[in-house]
matplotlib code that plots the C-alpha trace (Angstrom):
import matplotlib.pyplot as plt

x = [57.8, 60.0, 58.8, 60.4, 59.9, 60.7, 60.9, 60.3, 59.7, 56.5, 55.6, 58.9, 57.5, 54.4, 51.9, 53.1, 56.6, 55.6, 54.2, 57.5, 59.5, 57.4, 57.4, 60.8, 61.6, 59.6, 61.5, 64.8, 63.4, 62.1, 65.3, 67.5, 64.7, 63.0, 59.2, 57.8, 58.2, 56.6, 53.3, 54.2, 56.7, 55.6, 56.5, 55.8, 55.8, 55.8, 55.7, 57.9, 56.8, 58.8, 61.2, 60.9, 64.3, 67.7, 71.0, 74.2, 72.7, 70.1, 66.6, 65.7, 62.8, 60.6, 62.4, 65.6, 65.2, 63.8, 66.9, 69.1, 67.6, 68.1, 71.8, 71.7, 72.8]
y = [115.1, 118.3, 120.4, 124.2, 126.9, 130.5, 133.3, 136.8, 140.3, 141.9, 144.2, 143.7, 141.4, 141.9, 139.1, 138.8, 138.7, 135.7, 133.9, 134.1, 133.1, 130.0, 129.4, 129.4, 127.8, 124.5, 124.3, 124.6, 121.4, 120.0, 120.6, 118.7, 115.9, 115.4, 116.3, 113.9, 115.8, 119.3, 118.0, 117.1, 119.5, 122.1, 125.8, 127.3, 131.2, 132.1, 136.5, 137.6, 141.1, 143.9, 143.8, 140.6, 139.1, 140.1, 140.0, 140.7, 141.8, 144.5, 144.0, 144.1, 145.9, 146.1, 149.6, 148.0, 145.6, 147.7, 150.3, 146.8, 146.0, 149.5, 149.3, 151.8, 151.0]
z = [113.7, 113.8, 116.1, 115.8, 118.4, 117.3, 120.4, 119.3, 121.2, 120.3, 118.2, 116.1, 113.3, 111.1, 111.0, 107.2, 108.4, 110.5, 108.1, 105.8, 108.6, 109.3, 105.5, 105.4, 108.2, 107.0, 103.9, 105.2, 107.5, 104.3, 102.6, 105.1, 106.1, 102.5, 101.1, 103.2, 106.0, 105.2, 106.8, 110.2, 110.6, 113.3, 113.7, 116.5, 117.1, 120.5, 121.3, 124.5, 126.2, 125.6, 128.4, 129.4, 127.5, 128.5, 126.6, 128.2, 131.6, 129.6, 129.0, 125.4, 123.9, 121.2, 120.3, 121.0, 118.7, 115.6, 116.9, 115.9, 113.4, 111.4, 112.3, 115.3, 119.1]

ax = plt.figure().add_subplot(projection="3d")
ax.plot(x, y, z, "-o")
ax.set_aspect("equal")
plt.show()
């Protein structure tokens, strides 16, 4: 049973956004593993407090992230 964990900072992703992701997510599993497998295969979606994940030594944060995102520093 594929079990997929997805970490993401709050506030950065609409509900509908995280419903695409685990959508898509299950086919590509589907797509490698076969038909069979779409239900048992887990997604899990798992929100990290703004702050609370650092990259390179800097915290990131949900405004760091959307700043990213829309191609700014």
């Amino acid at each position: 049973m594929p079990l997929i964990q997805v970490k993401l900072i709050e506030e950065v992703f609409t509900p509908a956004q995280k419903k695409d992701i685990i959508t898509k997510l299950t086919d590509a599993m589907v797509a490698v593993e076969g038909e069979n497998m779409r239900h048992v295969t887990w997604v899990i979606i798992e929100d990290v407090r703004s702050g609370d994940w650092g990259i390179g030594g800097q915290a990131m944060t949900t405004d760091a992230v959307r700043a990213l995102a829309a191609g700014k520093k």
